[in-house]
BALOBA-1460 file (C-alpha; in Angstrom, 3 decimals):
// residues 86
<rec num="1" residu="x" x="111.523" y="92.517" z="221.940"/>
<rec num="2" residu="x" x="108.634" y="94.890" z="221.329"/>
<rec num="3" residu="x" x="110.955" y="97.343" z="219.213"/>
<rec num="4" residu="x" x="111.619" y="94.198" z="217.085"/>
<rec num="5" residu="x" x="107.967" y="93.986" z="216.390"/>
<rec num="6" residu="x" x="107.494" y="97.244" z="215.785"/>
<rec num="7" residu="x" x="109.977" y="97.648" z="213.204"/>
<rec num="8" residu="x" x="109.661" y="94.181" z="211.871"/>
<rec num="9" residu="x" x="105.615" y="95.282" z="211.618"/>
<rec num="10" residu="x" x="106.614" y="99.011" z="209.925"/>
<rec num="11" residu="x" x="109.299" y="96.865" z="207.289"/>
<rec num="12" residu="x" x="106.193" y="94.272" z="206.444"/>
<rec num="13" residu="x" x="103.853" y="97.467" z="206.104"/>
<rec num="14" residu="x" x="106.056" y="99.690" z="203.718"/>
<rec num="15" residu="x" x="106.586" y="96.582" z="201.968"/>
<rec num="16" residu="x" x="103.110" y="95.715" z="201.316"/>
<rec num="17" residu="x" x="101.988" y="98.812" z="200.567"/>
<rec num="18" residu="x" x="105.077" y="99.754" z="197.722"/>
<rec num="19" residu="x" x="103.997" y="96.414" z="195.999"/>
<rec num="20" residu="x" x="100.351" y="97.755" z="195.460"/>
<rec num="21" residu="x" x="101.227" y="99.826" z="192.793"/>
<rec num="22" residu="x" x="99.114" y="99.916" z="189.344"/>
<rec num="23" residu="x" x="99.822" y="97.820" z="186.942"/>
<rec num="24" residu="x" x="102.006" y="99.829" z="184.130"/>
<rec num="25" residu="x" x="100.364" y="100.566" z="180.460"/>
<rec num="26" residu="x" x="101.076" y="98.318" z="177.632"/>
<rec num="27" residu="x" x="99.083" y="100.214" z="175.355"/>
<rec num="28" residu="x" x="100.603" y="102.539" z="173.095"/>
<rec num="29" residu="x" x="98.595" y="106.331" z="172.170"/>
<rec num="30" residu="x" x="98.248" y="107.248" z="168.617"/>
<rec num="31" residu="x" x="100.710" y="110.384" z="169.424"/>
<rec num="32" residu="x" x="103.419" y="107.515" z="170.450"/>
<rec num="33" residu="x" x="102.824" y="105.063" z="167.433"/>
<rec num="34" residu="x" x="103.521" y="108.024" z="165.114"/>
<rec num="35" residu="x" x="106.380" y="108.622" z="167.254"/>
<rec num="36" residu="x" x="107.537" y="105.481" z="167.012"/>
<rec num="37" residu="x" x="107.192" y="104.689" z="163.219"/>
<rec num="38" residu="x" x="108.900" y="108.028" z="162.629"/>
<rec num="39" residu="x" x="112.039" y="106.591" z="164.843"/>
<rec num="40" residu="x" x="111.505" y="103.545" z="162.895"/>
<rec num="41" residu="x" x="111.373" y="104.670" z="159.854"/>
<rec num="42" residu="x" x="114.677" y="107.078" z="159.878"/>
<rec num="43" residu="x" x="116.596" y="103.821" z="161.644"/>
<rec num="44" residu="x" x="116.165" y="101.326" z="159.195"/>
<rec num="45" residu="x" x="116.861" y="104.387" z="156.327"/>
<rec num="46" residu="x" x="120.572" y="104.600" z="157.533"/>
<rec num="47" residu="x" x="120.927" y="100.940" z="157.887"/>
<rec num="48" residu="x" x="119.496" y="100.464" z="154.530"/>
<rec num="49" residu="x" x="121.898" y="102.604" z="152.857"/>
<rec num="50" residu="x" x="124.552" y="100.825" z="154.746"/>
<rec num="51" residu="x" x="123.722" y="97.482" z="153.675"/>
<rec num="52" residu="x" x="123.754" y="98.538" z="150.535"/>
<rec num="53" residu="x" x="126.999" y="100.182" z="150.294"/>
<rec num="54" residu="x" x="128.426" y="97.336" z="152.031"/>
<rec num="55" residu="x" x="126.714" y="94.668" z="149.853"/>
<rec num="56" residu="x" x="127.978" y="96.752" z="146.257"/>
<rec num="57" residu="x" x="131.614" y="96.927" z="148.264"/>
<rec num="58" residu="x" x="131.972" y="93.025" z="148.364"/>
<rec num="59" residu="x" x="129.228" y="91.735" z="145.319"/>
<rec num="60" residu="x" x="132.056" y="91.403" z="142.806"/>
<rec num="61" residu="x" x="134.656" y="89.157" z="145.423"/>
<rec num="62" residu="x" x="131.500" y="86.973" z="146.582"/>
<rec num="63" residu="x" x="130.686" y="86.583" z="142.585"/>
<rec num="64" residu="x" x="133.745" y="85.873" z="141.775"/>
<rec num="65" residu="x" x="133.880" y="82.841" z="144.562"/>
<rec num="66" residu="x" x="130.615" y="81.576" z="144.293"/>
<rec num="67" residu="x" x="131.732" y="81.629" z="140.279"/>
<rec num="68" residu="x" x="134.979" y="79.408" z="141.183"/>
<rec num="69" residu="x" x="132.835" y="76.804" z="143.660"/>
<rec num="70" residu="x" x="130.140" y="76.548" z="140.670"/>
<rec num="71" residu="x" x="133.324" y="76.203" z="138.404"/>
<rec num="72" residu="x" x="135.455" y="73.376" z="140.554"/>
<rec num="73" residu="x" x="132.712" y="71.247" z="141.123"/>
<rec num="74" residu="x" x="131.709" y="71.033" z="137.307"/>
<rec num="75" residu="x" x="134.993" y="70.004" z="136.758"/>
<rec num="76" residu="x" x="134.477" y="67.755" z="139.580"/>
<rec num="77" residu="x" x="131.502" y="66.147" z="137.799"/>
<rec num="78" residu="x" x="132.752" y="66.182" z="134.120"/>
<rec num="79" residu="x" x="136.217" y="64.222" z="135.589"/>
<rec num="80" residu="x" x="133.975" y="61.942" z="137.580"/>
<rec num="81" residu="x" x="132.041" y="60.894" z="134.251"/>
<rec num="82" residu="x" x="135.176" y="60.997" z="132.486"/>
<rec num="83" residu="x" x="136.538" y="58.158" z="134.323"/>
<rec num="84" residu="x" x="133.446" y="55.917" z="134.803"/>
<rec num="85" residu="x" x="132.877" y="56.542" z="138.465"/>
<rec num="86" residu="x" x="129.398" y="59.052" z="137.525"/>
């Protein structure tokens, strides 16, 4: 019985005393906000050009659909008025 205390008292100690620890730091230095706008800024470079090889890949097939929706529902609307029901 006394060895359980002891150990059960030594767990609850280590315990306590790991949980003590300072509190980490949320504030950023100068030296790392540099840092981090330089990681920043070459990231959204590459992505950038990405997009926009991606976006002049598909602009003429979106065009071209958006084109034919704008086109179908016209005709939609004119054939609507056409036969009284607009």
């Amino acid at each position: 019985m006394n060895k359980l205390l002891i150990s059960i008292s030594i767990i609850s100690a280590i315990v306590v005393f790991n949980s003590c620890d300072k509190p980490e730091r949320t504030i950023m230095t100068s030296e790392e906000k540099a840092m981090l706008d330089s990681l920043y800024a070459k990231r959204v470079s590459g992505v950038r050009k990405k997009a926009d090889s991606i976006c002049k890949a598909r602009y003429q097939s979106i065009f071209d659909s958006a084109k034919d929706s704008f086109y179908q529902s016209y005709v939609k609307e004119i054939e609507a008025i056409l036969n009284g029901e607009g």
